[in-house]
C-alpha positions in Angstrom: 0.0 0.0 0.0 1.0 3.9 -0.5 3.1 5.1 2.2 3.2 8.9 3.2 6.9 9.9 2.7 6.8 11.5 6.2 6.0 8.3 8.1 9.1 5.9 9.0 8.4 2.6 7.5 9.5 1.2 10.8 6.1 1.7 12.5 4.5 -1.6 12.8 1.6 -0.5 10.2 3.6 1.2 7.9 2.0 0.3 4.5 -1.7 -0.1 6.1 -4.2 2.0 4.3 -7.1 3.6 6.8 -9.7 5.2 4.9 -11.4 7.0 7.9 -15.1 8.0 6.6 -16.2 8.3 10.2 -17.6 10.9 12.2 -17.1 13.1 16.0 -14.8 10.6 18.1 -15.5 6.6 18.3 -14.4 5.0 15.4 -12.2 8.2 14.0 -10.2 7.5 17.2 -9.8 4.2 15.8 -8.0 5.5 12.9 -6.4 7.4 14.8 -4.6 5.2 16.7 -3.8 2.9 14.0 -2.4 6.5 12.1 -0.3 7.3 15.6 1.9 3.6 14.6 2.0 4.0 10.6 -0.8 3.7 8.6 -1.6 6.0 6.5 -4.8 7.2 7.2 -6.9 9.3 4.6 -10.2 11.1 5.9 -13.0 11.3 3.6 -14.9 14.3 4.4 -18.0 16.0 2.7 -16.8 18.9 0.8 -19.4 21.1 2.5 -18.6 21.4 6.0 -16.6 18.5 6.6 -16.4 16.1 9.5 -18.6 17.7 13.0 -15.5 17.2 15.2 -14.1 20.6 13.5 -16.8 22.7 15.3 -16.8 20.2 18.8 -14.9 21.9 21.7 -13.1 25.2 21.5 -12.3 27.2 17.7 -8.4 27.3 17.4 -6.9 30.6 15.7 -7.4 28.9 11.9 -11.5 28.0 12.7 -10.9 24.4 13.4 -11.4 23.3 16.9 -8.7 22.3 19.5 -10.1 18.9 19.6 -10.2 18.4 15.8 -6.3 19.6 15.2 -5.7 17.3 18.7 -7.5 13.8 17.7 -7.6 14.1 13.8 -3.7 13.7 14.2 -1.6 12.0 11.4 -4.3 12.3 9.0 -5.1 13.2 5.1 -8.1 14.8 4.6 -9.6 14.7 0.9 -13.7 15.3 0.0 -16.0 13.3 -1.2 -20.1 13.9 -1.8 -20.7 10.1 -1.6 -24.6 11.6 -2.2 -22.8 11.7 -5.9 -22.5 8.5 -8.5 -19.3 10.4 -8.9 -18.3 10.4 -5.3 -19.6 6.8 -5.1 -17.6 5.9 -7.7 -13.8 7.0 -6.4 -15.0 6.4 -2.9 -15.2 2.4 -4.5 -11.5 3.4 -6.1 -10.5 3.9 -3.2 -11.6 1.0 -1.2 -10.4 -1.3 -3.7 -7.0 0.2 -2.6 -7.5 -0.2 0.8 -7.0 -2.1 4.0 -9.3 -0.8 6.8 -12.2 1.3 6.7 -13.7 2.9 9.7 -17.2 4.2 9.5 -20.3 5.5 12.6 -23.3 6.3 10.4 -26.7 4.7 11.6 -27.4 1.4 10.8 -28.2 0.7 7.5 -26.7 4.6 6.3 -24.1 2.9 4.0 -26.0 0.6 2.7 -28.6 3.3 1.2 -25.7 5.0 -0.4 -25.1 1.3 -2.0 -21.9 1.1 0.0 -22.7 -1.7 2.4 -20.4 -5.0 3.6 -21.8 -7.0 0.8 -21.3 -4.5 -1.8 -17.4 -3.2 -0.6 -16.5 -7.4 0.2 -16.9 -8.1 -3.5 -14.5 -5.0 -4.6 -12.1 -5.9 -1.8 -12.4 -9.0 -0.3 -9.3 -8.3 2.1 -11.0 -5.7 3.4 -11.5 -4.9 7.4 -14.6 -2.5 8.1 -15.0 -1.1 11.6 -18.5 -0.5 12.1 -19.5 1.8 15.5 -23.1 2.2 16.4 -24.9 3.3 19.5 -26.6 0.0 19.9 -24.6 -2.2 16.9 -25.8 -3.7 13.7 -28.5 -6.3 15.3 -31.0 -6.2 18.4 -33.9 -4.4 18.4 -32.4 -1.1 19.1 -29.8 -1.1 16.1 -31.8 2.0 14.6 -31.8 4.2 17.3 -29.3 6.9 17.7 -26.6 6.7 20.2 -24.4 9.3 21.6 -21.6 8.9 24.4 -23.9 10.0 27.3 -26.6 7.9 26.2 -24.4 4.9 26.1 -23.1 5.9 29.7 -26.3 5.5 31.0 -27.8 2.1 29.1 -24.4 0.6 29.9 -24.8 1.2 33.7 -21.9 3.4 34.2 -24.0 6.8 34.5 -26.1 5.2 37.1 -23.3 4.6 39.9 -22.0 8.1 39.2 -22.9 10.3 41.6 -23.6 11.1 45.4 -26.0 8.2 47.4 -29.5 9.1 46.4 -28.5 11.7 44.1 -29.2 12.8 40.4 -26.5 10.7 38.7 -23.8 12.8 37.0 -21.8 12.4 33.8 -19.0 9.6 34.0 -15.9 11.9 33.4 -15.8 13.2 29.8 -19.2 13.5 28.4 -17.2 11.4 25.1 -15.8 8.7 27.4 -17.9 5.7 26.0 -17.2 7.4 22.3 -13.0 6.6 23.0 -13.8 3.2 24.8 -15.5 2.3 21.6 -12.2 3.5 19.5 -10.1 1.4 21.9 -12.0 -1.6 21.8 -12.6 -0.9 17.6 -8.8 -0.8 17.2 -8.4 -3.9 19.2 -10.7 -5.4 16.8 -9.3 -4.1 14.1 -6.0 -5.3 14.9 -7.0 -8.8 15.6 -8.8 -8.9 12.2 -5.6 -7.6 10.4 -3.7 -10.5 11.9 -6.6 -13.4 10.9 -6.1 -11.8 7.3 -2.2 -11.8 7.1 -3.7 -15.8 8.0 -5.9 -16.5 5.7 -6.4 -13.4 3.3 -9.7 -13.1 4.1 -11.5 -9.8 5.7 -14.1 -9.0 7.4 -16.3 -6.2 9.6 -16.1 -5.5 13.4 -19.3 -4.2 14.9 -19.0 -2.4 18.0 -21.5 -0.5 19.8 -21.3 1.9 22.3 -23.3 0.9 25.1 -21.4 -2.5 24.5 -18.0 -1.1 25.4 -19.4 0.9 28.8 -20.8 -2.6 29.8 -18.2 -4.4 29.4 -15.9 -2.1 32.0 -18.4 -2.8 34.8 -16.1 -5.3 37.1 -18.7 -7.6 38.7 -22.4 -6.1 38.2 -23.5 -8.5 36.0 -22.5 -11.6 38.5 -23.2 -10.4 41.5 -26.8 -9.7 40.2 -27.3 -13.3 38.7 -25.8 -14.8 41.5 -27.0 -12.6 44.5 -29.7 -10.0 43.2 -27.1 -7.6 44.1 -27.7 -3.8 42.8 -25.1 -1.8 43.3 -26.0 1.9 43.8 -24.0 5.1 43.8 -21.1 5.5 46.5 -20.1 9.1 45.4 -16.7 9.2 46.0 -16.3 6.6 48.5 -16.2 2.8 47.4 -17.2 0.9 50.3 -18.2 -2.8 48.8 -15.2 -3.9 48.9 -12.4 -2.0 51.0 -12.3 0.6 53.1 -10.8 3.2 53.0 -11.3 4.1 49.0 -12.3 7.0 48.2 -11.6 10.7 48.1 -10.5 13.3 50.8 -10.4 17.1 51.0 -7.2 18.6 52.0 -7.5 22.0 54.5 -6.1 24.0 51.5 -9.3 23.2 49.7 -8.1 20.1 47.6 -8.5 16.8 46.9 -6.3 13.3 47.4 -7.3 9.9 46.7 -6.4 7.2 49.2 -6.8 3.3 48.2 -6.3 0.6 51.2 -7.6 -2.5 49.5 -5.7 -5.0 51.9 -5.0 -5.0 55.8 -1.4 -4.4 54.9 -2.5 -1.0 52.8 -4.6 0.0 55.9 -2.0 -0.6 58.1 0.4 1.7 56.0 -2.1 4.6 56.3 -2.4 4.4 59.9 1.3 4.7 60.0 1.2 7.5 57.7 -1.4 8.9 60.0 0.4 8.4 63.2 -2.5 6.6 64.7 -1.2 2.6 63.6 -3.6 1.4 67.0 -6.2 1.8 64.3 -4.8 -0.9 62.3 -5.1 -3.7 65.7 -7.0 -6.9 65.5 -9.3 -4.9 68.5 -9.8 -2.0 66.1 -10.2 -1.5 62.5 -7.3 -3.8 61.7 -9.6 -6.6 59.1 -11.2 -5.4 55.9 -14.6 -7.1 57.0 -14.6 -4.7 60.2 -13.7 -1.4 58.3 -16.7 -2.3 55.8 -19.3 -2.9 58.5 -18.0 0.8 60.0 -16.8 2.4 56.9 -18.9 5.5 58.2 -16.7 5.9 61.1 -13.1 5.0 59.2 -13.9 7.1 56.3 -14.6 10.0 58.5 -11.4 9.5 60.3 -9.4 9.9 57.4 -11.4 12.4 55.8 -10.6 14.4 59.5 -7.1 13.7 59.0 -7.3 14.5 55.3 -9.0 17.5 56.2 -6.5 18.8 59.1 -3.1 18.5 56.1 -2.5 20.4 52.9 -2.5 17.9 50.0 1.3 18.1 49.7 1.4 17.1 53.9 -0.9 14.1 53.1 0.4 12.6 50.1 3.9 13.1 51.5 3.1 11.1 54.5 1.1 8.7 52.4 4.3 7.8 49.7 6.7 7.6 52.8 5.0 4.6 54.3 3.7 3.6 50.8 0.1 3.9 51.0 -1.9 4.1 47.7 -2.7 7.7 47.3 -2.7 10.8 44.5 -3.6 14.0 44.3 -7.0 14.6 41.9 -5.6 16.4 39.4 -6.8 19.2 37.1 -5.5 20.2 33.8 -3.5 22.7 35.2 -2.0 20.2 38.3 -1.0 17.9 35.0 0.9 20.7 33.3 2.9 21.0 36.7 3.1 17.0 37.5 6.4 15.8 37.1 5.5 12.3 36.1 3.9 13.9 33.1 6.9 15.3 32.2 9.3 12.5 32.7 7.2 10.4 30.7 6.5 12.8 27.9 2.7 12.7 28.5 2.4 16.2 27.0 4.0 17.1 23.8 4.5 20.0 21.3 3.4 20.2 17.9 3.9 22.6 15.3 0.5 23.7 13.6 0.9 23.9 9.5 -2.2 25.7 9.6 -1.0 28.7 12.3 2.7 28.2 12.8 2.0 27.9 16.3 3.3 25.0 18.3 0.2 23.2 19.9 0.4 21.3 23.5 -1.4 17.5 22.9 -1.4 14.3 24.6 1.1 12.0 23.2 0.4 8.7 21.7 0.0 5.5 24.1 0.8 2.7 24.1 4.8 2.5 24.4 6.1 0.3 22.3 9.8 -0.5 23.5 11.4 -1.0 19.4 8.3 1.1 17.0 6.8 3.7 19.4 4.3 5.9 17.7 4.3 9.3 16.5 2.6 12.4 16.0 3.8 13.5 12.4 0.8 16.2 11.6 -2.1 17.6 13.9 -5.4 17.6 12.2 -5.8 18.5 8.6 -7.7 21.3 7.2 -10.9 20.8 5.4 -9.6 18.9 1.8 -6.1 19.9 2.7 -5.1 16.6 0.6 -7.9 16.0 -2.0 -5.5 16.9 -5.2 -2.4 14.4 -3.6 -4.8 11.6 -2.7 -6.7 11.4 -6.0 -3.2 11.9 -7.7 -1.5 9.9 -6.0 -3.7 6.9 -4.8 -5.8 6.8 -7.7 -3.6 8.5 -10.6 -6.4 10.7 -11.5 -5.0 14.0 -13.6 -4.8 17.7 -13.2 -7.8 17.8 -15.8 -10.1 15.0 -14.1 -9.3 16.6 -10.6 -10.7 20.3 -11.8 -13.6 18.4 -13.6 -14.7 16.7 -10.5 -14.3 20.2 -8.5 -17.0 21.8 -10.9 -19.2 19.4 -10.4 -18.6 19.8 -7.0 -18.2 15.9 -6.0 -14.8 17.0 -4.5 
């Protein structure tokens, strides 16, 4: 496959064509990812407007949003009005060239524009499609819409969220369930990429959003068929199964989480404390004791917590090893050191501004063919000419045609 001449051929996926025709974050991310170690990864975008993500989150200096030029990294964009026979046509071209494709339309949207798995197996049979739907391509919810915070809720995360007997709250990022989804589509992308190298044969991954909430639920779904256990919201305190685990305020206002999931761990904290007659067999010293009177120990800590900046109480806690961290805000993770050691936060130059742009860097670490972050995220057609030159050797005359006619 074509390889951009900026990405080192050493990257595990060098030569691994992504046409990314997706939309917002899920299975883009995907592609992302799979851009981040070497593919080359070619966003198909309609001329008019282009992909949503470019007006999600704040507008950077050149119109494009922050989190468009952040997650659209390593990417080409060219357009395409698949609405078109034209646009139909090259966007079949280009499959024919390709090795992954990674779409999040509504159920049965590609197949109205004649573009379904049947109809893109028979012009590339070693074709991998990533499919991401709210509810997936089967069960009788497979045409409704779904969103991140929809799925957060249907897949039971959204429900423990929250204070006891409160209004549940958002999960974290309102678009958490839209990257679990990437995650888990890359995995399956990935494992269908190895099958192929196999047997040569392709196929689609279908993975739904509520699906990939779900399945990060620990042990609802067997404590329920086995107990008729419901677990309901524990704000920030988790006191099912050990105690203390939760979060503190510090007396200058912030915030520290502490984990004791063991004896040993609780032991640690009472040292940490200077109180370690909490951790005796007459005390508080077994986990089954601290649970019954997780009231009482978690308001000890929380007065100890509360009588302690955060630096006094996280000091104390990494001296005698106790599980604890400081809740961090953006602005705490610009400071952290670990951040920094580990290259969490990187600078990239903006073609589009000339200004050097702070973004998260690309995980996981591979030890021999660690990613990169070659580009930020494209402007609108930035690439349309040096795709259909180059991928599908269309000329300077056919290119200007297909611009009148507004396909491209």
């Amino acid at each position: 496959m074509h390889e951009p001449t900026d990405t080192p051929t050493t990257l595990p996926l060098a030569g691994i064509r992504v046409v990314d025709i997706a939309t917002i974050i899920a299975a883009p991310f995907c592609a992302t990812m799979l851009g981040e170690f070497g593919a080359d990864v070619l966003k198909v975008e309609h001329p008019v407007g282009g992909d949503g993500l470019r007006r999600f989150g704040t507008p950077s200096q050149r119109g494009d949003t922050l989190t468009w030029v952040s997650e659209a990294r390593n990417k080409r964009s060219l357009t395409l009005d698949l609405r078109k026979p034209e646009g139909v046509a090259l966007f079949k071209s280009l499959i024919a060239k390709t090795d992954v494709l990674c779409e999040n339309f509504r159920t049965g949207t590609m197949e109205k524009w004649g573009l379904g798995w049947d109809v893109l197996r028979e012009i590339n049979p070693r074709l991998i499609m990533l499919r991401v739907t709210g509810y997936g391509q089967t069960g009788p919810y497979k045409d409704r819409p779904g969103f991140a915070r929809v799925a957060h809720a249907v897949g039971g995360i959204a429900y423990l969220a929250g204070m006891p007997k409160g209004t549940p709250v958002t999960p974290g990022s309102t678009t958490l369930g839209d990257y679990m989804t990437g995650l888990y589509g890359c995995l399956g992308v990935l494992m269908a990429l190895r099958h192929r190298d196999r047997t040569g044969e392709g196929q689609y991954v279908d993975a739904a959003l509520y699906e990939s909430v779900f399945r990060c639920t620990d042990e609802l779904a067997p404590a329920y068929s086995m107990y008729g256990m419901v677990r309901e919201r524990m704000g920030s305190s988790h006191n099912d199964f050990a105690c203390p685990h939760g979060h503190f305020a510090t007396k200058d206002g912030k915030w520290v989480a502490i984990s004791c999931a063991t004896d040993k761990l609780f032991a640690r904290l009472t040292q940490a404390m200077g109180r370690p007659e909490l951790a005796s067999s007459s005390t508080y010293g077994e986990q089954k004791v601290r649970l019954a009177h997780a009231s009482s120990v978690n308001e000890i800590v929380r007065d100890w917590c509360g009588s302690l900046t955060r630096e006094e109480v996280l000091q104390r806690c990494y001296a005698t090893d106790t599980p604890a961290g400081p809740l961090n805000n953006i602005a705490d993770i610009f400071g952290d050191r670990q951040f920094h050691a580990r290259r969490n936060l990187v600078a990239i130059d903006d073609e589009g501004t000339g200004e050097s742009m702070i973004v998260p860097a690309v995980v996981p670490r591979l030890s021999e063919t660690p990613g990169s972050i070659r580009s930020l995220g494209p402007t609108l057609g930035q690439h349309t000419d040096e795709v259909l030159r180059d991928v599908l050797g269309l000329d300077d005359t056919e290119i200007a045609s297909l611009r009148a006619q507004r396909v491209i």
